[in-house]
C-alpha positions in Angstrom: -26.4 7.3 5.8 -23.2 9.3 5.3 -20.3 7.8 3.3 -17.7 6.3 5.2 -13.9 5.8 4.5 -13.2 1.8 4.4 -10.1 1.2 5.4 -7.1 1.2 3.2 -7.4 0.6 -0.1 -3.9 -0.1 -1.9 -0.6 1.3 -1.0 2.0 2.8 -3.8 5.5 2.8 -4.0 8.8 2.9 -5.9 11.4 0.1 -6.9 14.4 -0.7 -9.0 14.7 -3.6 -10.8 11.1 -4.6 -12.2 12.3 -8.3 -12.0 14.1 -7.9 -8.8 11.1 -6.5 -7.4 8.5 -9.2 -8.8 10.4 -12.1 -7.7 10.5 -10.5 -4.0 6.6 -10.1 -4.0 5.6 -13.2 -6.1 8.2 -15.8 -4.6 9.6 -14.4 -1.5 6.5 -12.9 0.3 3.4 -15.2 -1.8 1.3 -12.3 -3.0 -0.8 -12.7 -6.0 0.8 -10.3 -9.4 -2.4 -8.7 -10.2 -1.4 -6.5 -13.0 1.3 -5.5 -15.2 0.6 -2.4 -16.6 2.6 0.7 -16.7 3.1 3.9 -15.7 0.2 6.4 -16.9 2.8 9.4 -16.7 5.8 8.0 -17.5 4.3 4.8 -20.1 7.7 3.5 -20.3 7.9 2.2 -16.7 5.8 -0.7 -15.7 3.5 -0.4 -13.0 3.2 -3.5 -10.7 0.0 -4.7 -8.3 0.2 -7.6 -6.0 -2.1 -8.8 -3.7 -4.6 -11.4 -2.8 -7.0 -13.1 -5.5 -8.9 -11.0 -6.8 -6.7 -7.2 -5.9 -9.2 -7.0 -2.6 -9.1 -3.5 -1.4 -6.8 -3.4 1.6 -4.4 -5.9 0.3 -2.8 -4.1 -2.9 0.7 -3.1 -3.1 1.9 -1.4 -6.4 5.1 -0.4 -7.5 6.8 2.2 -10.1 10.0 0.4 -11.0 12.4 2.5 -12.3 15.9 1.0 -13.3 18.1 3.7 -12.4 16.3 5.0 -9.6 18.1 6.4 -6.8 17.8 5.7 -2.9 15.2 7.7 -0.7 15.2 8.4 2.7 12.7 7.6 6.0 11.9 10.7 7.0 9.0 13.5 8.0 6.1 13.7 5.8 6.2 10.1 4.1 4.7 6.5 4.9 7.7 5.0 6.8 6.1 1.5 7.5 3.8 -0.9 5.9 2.7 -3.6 8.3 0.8 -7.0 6.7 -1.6 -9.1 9.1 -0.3 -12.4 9.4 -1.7 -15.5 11.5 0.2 -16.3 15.1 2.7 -18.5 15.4 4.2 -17.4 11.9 7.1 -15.5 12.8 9.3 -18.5 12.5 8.3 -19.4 9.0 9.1 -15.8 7.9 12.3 -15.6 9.4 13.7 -18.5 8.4 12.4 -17.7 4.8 14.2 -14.6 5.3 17.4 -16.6 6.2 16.6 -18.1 3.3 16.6 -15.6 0.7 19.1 -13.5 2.2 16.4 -10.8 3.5 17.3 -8.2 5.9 15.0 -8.5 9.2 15.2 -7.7 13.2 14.1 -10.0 15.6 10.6 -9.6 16.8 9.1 -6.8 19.5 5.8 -6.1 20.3 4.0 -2.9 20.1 0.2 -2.3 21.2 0.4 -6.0 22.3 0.9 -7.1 19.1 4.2 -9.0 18.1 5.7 -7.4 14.7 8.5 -8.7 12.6 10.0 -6.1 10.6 12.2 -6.5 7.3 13.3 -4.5 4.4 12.5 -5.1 0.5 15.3 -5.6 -1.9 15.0 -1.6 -2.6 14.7 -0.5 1.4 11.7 -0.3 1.4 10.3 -1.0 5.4 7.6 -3.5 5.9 6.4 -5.3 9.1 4.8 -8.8 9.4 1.9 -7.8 12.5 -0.1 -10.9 14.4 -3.1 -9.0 15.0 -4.6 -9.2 18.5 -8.0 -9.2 16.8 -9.2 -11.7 14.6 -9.0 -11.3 10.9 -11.3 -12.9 8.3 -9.4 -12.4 5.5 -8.9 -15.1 3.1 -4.9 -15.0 1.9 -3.4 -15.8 -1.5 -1.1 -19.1 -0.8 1.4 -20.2 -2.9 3.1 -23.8 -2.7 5.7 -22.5 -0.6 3.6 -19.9 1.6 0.7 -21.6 2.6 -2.4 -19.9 4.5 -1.1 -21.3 8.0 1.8 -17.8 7.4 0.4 -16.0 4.4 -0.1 -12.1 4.6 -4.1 -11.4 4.6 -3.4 -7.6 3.4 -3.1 -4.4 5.3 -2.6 -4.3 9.0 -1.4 -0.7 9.5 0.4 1.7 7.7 2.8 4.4 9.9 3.3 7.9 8.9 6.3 9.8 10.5 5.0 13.8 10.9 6.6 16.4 12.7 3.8 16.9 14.5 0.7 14.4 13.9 -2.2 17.0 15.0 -3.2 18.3 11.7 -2.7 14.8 10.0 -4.8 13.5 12.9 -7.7 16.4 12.6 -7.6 14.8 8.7 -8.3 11.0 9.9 -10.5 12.1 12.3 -12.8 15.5 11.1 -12.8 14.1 7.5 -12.4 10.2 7.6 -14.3 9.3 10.6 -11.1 7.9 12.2 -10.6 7.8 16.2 -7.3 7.6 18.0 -7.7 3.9 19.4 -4.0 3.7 21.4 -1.1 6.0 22.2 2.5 4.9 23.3 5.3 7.9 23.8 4.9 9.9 20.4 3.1 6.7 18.6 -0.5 7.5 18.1 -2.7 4.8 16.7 -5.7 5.4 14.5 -8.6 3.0 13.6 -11.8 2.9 11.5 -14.2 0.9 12.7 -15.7 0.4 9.0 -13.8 -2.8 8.2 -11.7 -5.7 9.8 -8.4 -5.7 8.2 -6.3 -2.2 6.8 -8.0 -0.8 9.5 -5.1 1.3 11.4 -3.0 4.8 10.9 -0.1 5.1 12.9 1.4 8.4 13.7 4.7 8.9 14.8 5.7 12.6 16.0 9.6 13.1 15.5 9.9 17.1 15.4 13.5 16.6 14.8 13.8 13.7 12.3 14.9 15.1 8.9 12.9 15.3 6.0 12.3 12.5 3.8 13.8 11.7 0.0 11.2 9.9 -1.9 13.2 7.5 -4.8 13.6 4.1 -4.7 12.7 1.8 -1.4 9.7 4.9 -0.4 6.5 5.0 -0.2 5.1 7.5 -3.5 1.5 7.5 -1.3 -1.7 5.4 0.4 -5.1 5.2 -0.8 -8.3 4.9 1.7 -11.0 2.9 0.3 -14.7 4.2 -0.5 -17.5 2.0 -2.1 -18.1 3.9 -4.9 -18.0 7.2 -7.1 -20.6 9.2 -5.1 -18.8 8.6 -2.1 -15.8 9.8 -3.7 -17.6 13.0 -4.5 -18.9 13.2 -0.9 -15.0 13.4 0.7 -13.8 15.2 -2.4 -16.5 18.2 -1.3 -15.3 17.8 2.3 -11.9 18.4 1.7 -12.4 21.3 -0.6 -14.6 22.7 3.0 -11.0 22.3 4.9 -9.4 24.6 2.3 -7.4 22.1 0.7 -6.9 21.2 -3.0 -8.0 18.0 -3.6 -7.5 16.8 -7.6 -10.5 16.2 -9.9 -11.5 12.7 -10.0 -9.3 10.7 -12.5 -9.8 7.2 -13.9 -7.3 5.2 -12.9 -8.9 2.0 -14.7 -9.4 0.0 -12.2 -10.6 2.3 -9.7 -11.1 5.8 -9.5 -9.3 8.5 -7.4 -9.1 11.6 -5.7 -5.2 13.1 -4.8 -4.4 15.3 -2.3 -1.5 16.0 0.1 -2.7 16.5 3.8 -1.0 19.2 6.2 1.9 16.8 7.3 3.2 16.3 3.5 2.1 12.9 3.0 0.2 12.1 -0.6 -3.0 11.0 0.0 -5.1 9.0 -2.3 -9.0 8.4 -1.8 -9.7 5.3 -4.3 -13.1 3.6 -5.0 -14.0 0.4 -5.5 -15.0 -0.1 -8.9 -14.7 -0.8 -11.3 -11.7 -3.5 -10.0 -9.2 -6.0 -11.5 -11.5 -7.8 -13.6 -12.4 -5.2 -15.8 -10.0 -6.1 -18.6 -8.5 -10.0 -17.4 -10.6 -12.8 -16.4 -10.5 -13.8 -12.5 -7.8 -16.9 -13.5 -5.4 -14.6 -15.8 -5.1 -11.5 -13.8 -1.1 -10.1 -14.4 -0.7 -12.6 -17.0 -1.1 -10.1 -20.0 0.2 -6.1 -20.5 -2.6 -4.0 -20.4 -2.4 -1.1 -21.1 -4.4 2.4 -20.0 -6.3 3.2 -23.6 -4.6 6.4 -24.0 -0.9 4.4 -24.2 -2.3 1.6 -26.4 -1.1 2.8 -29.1 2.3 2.4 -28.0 2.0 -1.7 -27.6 4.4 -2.8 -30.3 7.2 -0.5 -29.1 6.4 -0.8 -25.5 6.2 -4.0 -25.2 9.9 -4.8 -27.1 11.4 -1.7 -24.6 9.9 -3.1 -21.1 12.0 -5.6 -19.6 10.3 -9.2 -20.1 9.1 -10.5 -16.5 8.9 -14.3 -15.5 
């Protein structure tokens, strides 16, 4: 049987404030900090997971917080949404939360008959709260204020605005065994039927929107998941067939991945599995610790007086 692309697998972005943006994750939305590790290019920036438990493929968000970073821009050839599955009947817990904690939000709408609650990140950046109308299995991180009746469960859908989707869509569908599942105006949905949750590319065709400015509040790029290192290779060889330039594979520590930027500008990332979180920190201690890739461990004692301290 033929590899198959599994989903999402994590979702990367860029911040401000490292503290600013670990409070929003940890307290405000109740994900789990997985890591805190930094930057491999760039060793004096941290580089922040969050997600459920364990860093479950499909619900990992990371950031690059850079103090001084300027604002980016929505725009063509960028991830302009990231939508999190959440249970029914949550929307009212989140926006009061919001109230709470002084986060921007709109009042819920509905698209592909599914309700959405959309709010921004202390940097901009766009994200969506999505009740699924199919059932997802996922078991969420809770927290004592966020319990699992409203937690996120990971990935819903991801949204990438194009200025014209077809040779983004030829990529989901010729290479990553993606089918277009709905259409609405000039949003085109995408699914893999491979697993249950961070199952869905949206497309949006704006041909007049203007480009995007990648800095702080954007998406840097997603990852699709793949079990392993040999189907890593597989897609890898497939891409190099369509004539583009995928990277070699690099270690990434705790998974393995392939870069490459498909026709409609957005970075692409295809991640494996292994060799996951625990491959440095036990299960109970994950983002309790600096770890550090082996080629910046060298720099612990000054790194770790120069990093802002996070609590």
């Amino acid at each position: 049987m033929e590899p198959r692309i599994l989903g999402l697998h994590h979702v990367t972005a860029i911040a401000g404030n490292a503290q600013r943006n670990h409070t929003f994750y940890t307290k405000v939305l109740g994900l789990r900090f997985l890591k805190k590790t930094v930057n491999f290019d760039d060793p004096g920036t941290y580089h922040f997971y969050f997600g459920d438990e364990t860093g479950s493929a499909g619900t990992i968000l990371t950031f690059f917080p850079w103090e001084h970073i300027t604002t980016g821009r929505r725009g063509l050839g960028q991830a302009t949404e990231i939508g999190y599955s959440v249970p029914a009947g949550s929307f009212d817990f989140w926006m009061q939360r919001f109230e709470q904690h002084g986060v921007t939000y709109n009042k819920p709408s509905e698209k592909f008959g599914e309700r959405y609650l959309t709010f921004l990140d202390p940097d901009g950046l766009k994200l969506e709260l999505i009740e699924s109308k199919t059932a997802d299995p996922r078991t969420p991180w809770t927290t004592a204020e966020v319990g699992a009746a409203v937690a996120t469960k990971g990935f819903h859908t991801v949204t990438l605005t194009l200025a014209s989707i077809k040779p983004t869509a030829a990529i989901l569908t010729d290479v990553f065994g993606y089918t277009l599942l709905e259409q609405h105006v000039n949003r085109y949905r995408y699914a893999t039927d491979t697993v249950q949750g961070a199952a869905y590319i949206d497309l949006v065709e704006v041909p007049g929107e203007a480009r995007s400015v990648t800095a702080g509040g954007s998406v840097h790029h997603i990852a699709f998941r793949v079990k392993d290192d040999e189907a890593e290779v597989y897609f890898r060889n497939k891409l190099l067939e369509k004539g583009l330039q995928p990277t070699p594979q690099i270690d990434r520590d705790y998974f393995h991945s392939v870069y490459f930027r498909e026709p409609g500008g957005v970075l692409f990332e295809i991640a494996t599995e292994n060799p996951g979180f625990t491959v440095d920190e036990p299960l109970a201690e994950l983002g309790t610790h600096l770890m550090l890739p082996k080629q910046h461990e060298k720099l612990r004692a000054r790194l770790e007086t120069s990093l802002p301290p996070i609590g």
